[in-house]
C-alpha positions in Angstrom: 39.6 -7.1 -17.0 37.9 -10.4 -19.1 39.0 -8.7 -22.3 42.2 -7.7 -21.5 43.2 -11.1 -20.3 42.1 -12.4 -23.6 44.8 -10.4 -25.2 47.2 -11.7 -23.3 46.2 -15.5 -23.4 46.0 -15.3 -27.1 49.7 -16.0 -27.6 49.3 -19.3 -25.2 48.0 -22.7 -26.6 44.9 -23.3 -28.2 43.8 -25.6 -25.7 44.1 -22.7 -22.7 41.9 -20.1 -25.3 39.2 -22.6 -25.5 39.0 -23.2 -21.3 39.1 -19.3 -21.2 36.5 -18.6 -23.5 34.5 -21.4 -22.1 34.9 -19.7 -18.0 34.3 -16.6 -20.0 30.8 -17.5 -21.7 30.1 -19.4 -17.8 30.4 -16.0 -16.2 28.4 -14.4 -18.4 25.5 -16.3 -17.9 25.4 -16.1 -14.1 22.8 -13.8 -12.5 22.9 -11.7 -9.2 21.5 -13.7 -6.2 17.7 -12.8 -5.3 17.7 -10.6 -2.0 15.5 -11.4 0.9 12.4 -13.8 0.7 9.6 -12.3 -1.1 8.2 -10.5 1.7 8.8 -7.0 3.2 8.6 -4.9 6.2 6.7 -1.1 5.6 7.4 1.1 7.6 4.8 4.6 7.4 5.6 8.0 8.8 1.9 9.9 9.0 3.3 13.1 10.3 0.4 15.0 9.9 -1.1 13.7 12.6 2.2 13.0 14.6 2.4 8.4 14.3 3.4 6.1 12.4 2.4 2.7 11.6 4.1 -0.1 10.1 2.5 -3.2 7.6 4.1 -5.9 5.3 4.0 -5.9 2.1 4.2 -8.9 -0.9 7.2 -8.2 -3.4 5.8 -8.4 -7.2 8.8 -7.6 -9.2 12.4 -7.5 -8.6 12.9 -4.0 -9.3 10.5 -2.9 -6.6 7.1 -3.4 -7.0 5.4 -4.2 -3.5 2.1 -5.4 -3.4 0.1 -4.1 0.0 -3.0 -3.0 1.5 -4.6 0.5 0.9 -5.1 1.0 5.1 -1.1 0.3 5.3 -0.4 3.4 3.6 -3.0 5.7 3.9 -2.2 8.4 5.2 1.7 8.2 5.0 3.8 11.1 4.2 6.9 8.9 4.2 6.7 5.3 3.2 10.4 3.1 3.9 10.5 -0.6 2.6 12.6 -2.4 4.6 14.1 -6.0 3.5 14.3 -8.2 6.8 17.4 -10.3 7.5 19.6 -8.5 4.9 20.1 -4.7 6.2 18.6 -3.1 3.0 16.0 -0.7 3.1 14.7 1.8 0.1 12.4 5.0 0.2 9.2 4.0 -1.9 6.6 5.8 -3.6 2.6 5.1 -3.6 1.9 4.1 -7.6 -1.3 3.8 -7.0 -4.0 2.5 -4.9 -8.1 1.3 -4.4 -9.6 2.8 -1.5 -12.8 0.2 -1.9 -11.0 -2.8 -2.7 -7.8 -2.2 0.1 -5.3 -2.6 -2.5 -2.4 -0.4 -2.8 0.9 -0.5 -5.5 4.1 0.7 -3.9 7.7 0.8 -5.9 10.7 0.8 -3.5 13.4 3.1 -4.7 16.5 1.7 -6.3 15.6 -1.5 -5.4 16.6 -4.6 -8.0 17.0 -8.2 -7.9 14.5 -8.6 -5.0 12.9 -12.0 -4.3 9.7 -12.9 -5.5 7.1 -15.3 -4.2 4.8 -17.4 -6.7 1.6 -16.9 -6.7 -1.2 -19.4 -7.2 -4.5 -17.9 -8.7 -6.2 -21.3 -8.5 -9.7 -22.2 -6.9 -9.0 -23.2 -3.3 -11.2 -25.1 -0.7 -12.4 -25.2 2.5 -10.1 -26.8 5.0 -6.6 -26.7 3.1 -3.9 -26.0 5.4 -2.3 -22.7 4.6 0.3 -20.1 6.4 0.2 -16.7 6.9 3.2 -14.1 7.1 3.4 -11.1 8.5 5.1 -7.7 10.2 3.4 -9.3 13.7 3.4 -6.5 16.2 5.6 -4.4 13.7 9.2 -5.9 15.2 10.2 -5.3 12.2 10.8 -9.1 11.5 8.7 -11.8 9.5 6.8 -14.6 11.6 4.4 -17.0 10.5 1.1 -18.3 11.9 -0.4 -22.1 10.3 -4.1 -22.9 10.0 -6.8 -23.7 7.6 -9.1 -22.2 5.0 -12.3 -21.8 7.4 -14.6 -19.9 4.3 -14.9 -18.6 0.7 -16.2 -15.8 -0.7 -16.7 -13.9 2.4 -18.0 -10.2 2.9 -17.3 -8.1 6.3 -17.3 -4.5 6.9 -13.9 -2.9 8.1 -12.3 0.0 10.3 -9.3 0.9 10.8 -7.8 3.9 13.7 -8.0 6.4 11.1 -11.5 6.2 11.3 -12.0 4.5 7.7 -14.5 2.0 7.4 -15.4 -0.3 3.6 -17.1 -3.2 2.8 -14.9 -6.1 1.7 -16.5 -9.2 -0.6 -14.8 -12.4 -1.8 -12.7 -13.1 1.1 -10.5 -15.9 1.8 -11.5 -17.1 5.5 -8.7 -18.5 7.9 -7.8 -19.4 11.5 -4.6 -18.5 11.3 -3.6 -16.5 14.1 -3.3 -12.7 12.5 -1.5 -9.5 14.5 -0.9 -6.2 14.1 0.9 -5.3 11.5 0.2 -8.4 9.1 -1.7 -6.8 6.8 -0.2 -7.0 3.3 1.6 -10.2 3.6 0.7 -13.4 2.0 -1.2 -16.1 3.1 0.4 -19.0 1.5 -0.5 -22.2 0.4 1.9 -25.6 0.0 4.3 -22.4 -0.7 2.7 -20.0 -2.7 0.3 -17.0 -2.4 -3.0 -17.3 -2.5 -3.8 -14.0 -1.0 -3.3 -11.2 0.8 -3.9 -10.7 4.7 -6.2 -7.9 5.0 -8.7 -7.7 8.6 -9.6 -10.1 11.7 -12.8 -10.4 13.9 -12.2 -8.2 16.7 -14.8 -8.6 19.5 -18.5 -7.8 17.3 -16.7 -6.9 14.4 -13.5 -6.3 11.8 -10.5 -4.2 11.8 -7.6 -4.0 9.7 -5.4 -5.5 12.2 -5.7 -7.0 15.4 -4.9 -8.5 18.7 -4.6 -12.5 17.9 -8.3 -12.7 16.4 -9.3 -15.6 15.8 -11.0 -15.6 12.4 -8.3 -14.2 9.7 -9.6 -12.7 6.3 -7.0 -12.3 3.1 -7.9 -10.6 -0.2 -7.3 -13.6 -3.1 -4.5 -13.0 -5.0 -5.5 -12.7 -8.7 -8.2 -9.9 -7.2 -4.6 -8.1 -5.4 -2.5 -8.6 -8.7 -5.4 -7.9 -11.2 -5.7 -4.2 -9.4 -2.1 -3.6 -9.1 -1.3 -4.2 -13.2 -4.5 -1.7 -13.3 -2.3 0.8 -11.5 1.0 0.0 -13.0 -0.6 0.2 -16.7 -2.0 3.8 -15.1 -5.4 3.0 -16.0 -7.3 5.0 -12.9 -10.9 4.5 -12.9 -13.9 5.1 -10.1 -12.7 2.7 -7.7 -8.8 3.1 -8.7 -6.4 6.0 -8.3 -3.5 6.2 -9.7 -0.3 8.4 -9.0 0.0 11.8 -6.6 -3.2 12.3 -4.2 -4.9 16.0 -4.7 -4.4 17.7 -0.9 -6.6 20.4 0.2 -4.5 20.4 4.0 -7.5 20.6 6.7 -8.7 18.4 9.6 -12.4 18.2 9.8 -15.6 17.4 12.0 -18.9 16.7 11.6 -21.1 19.7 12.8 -24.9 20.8 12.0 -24.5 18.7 8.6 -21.2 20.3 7.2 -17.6 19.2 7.8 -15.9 22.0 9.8 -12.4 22.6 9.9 -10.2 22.2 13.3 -7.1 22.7 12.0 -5.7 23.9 8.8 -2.0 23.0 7.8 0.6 25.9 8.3 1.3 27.1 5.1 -1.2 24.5 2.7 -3.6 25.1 0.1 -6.4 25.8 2.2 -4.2 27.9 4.5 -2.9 30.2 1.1 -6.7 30.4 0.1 -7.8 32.0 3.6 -9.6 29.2 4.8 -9.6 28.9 9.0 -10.5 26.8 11.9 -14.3 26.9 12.8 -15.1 27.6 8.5 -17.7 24.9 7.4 -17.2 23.5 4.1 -20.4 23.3 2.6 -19.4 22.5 -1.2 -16.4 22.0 -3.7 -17.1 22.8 -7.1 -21.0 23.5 -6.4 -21.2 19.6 -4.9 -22.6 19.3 -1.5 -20.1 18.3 1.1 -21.8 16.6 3.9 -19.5 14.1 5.7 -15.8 13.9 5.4 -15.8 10.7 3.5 -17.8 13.3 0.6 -15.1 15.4 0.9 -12.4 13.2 1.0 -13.5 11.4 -2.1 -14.0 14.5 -3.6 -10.7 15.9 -3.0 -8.9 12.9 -3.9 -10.6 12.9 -7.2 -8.8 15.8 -8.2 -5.1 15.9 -9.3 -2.1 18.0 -7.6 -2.1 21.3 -9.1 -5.8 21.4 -10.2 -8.0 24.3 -8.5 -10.9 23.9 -6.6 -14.1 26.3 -5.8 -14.8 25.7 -2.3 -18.0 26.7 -0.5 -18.0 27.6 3.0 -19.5 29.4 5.7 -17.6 30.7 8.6 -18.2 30.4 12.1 -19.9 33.7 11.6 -22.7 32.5 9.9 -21.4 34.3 7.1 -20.7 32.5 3.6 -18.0 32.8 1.1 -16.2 31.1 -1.7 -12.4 30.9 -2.3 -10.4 28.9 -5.2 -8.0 26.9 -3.6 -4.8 25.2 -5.8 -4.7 21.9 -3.8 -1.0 20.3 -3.2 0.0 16.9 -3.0 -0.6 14.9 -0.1 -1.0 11.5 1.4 -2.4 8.4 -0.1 -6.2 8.4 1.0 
């Protein structure tokens, strides 16, 4: 439309070319406005064991990259980023993620000129006001809760109600009042992020969300950012994994020292390989396999596609070996 207007403005006066070209080169030089405000809803789908859950996450780039925490995603067979006050949502993909560290990379789908927050990376101190911002009690909308840097450099042991449980060091300490469903979204300082929201005290001890806790514990953000470039160069290492997770598609229990299997999934590697309900899984790959964190770390070690030799005995009493070609599954 721009250059065929040229045309016709050509045989005009010289004066009127120069204003058009001058709108023309204006135009040209505007950008697309930012969407939303730097912070997102996620929204989980763990269908294979029937819930879902739902998180916030910290937008790093404008084409999709959403910072998180690992315990937000694990598990998720479906992962939705949702962009609050605007009506967009996108499918997104897990990139990568650091099951030790509760960091996670997600890219939303087709997403582009999303907002960004700035980060600061700075040393902070004890008793500087700061705000945190969150999915509180997963509505789906962004609230806020104020207070101060109570502690640096804090260690606590976690669990979440998927049964996981780490060890988290170098935590940013606040009372700012954190709720379900805040984990992933930035605690913010005079307006920028300074880390990540990640547990709360909960009665004796720490989960990865809770019930307005009073002591609040974020991940610093250069420690968040410095993992996620990790994942996005795809540099995987022991603590970081990067891309699809290996999935061998059994539930297990603890029993007599080996992880039995209650339920295998319809139709899933383990299923295809013969493996049942009641089997004990004993080894995978000639490596003893004695709690389901083993195995799990085990398993997710391994990429989709790769085979397996896995060492069982069945509720028989009788052993065997079967090869298994694991699928891909859910984020660990």
């Amino acid at each position: 439309m721009n250059v065929i207007r040229r045309r016709i403005l050509i045989l005009v006066t010289a004066a009127v070319v120069a204003a058009t070209v001058a709108a023309g080169l204006a135009f040209a030089r505007s950008t697309p406005a930012s969407i939303g405000t730097g912070v997102v809803v996620i929204e989980t789908n763990l269908a294979l064991n029937g819930s879902a859950a739902a998180g916030t996450g910290i937008v790093l780039t404008g084409d999709g990259q959403v910072l998180t925490n690992n315990h937000v995603i694990r598990g998720a067979t479906s992962i939705r980023v949702r962009v609050p006050g605007t009506g967009r949502s996108y499918p997104a993909k897990v990139v990568g993620y650091d099951v030790t560290d509760d960091v996670a990379l997600i890219r939303a789908s087709g997403a582009a000129n999303l907002k960004t927050l700035p980060l600061d990376t700075s040393t902070s101190a004890v008793g500087q006001a700061v705000t945190a911002l969150g999915n509180a009690g997963g509505t789906g909308t962004i609230t806020s809760a104020r207070g101060h840097i109570t502690g640096l450099s804090r260690s606590i042991t976690v669990g979440d109600d998927q049964g996981g449980s780490e060890r988290l060091t170098g935590l940013i300490e606040t009372d700012a009042g954190l709720e379900p469903g805040d984990s992933g979204g930035p605690l913010l300082k005079a307006g920028k992020v300074i880390g990540m929201d990640t547990a709360a005290s909960v009665g004796s001890g720490y989960a990865n969300y809770s019930a307005q806790a009073s002591d609040g514990y974020a991940i610093p953000i250069a420690k968040a950012v410095r993992i996620a470039r990790q994942i996005a160069a795809g540099k995987a290492s022991a603590a970081v994994h990067v891309g699809a997770t290996g999935f061998l598609g059994v539930q297990i229990d603890v029993s007599d020292g080996y992880d039995v299997i209650q339920y295998v999934v319809p139709g899933g590697p383990a299923d295809r390989a013969g493996l049942e309900p009641g089997d004990a899984i004993a080894t995978v790959d000639g490596r003893t396999v004695s709690t389901p964190a083993a195995l799990t770390t085990l398993i997710g070690s391994k990429k989709p596609g790769q085979t397996v030799r896995i060492g069982y005995v069945d509720q028989y009493g009788t052993g065997g070996t079967v090869t298994v070609t694991l699928g891909s599954g859910p984020p660990q």
